[in-house]
Phi, psi and omega in degrees: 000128176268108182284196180281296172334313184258009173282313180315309168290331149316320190265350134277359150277335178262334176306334167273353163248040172081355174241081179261123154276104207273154186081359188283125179300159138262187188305119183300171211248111180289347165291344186267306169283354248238288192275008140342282182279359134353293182268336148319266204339319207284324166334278179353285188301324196286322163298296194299334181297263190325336173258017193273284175337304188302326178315302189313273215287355159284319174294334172301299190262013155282316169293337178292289172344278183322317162333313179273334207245097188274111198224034181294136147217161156015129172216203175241317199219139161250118223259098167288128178265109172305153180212161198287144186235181179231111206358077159112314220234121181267176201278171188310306178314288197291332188301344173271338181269336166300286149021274205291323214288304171325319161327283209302306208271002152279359160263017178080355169339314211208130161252065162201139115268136186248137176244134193233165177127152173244207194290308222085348213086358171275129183280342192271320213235154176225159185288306191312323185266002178250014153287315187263359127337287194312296170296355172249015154285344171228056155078077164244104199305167180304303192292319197264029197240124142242123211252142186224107170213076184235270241309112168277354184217138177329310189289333155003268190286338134325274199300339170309309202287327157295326175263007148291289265234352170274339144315298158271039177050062173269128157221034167208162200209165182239143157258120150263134151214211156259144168003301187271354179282343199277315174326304195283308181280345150330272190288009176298313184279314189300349171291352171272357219032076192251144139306119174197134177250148164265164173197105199272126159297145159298136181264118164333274176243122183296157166296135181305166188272001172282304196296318152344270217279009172284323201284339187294331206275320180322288175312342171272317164277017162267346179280339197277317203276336181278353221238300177269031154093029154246063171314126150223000000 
């Protein structure tokens, strides 16, 4: 490698035997250039971080918005979002979105509830069917329950509940869940060219604000990660 130090010395070498090549560059140094482009990439990497982060927490905070925001009307289905339940019996979380969702289509919101979730690890029980237990033990006729209970995952069960309701020709829908789930399961549906309104359950006791804004951030890469083709 030719440095700088010996490009000088060439070149009094050639002014004394008379052939100084004039205008001639010297060589760039390739270590110079080497780390140069070093210091592009990492520039580089540090913008894209920083502007990945502001998404994410812009979406976080979208989620948050939505979270508070009840913008149910009139549908074809009300969408029960799963939650864990125990050999049979649902757990405190879904027995609440079962709850509202019961609310709703007792106020005529909907003639369908769709109940979703899958086993969980259980082998006897799946949430979607142990939705719809709950509901016709408190007068939900049989006919008017339809249950998706494959999903191990939000995008799962989502997309199951979109090609039930594209079957039965459904094309608007109320999502329940909690609060911080609905923004994510929104747009989820809406990629089906689904009509979806949210209604966030009432929460028993609300979750403290550190644990808040971890489930927005949480609930925010799992949308970001949904976006570029990565279900969880």
């Amino acid at each position: 490698m030719t440095t700088g130090v010996d490009w000088k010395i060439h070149k009094l070498n050639a002014r004394a035997s008379g052939h100084d090549p004039q205008g001639a560059n010297p060589p760039v140094d390739e270590s110079v250039k080497y780390s140069g482009m070093i210091r592009l990439a990492a520039r580089l990497g540090v913008l894209l971080v920083v502007l990945f982060l502001g998404y994410l927490f812009w979406v976080a905070r979208q989620i948050q918005q939505q979270s508070t925001t009840d913008d149910a009307q009139k549908a074809d289905v009300i969408i029960v979002m799963g939650a864990a339940e125990y050999r049979g019996r649902p757990s405190p979380v879904l027995q609440g979105r079962l709850n509202h969702a019961l609310h709703l289509y007792l106020k005529g919101m909907a003639p369908y509830i769709l109940t979703t979730g899958g086993a969980g690890g259980d082998p006897n029980f799946t949430e979607g069917e142990v939705g719809r237990s709950y509901l016709t033990r408190h007068g939900v006729e049989p006919q008017a329950i339809i249950t998706e209970n494959k999903g191990a995952t939000t995008v799962q069960s989502a997309n199951s509940a979109a090609e039930t309701m594209r079957r039965m020709n459904l094309t608007s829908c109320i999502v329940v869940s909690d609060g911080y789930h609905i923004y994510r399961v929104k747009r989820l549906l809406q990629s089906h060219g689904l009509r979806v309104y949210g209604s966030p359950r009432p929460a028993a006791v609300p979750p403290g604000g550190r644990q808040l804004n971890w489930l927005y951030l949480r609930q925010a890469i799992g949308f970001v990660l949904w976006q570029v083709g990565i279900s969880v």
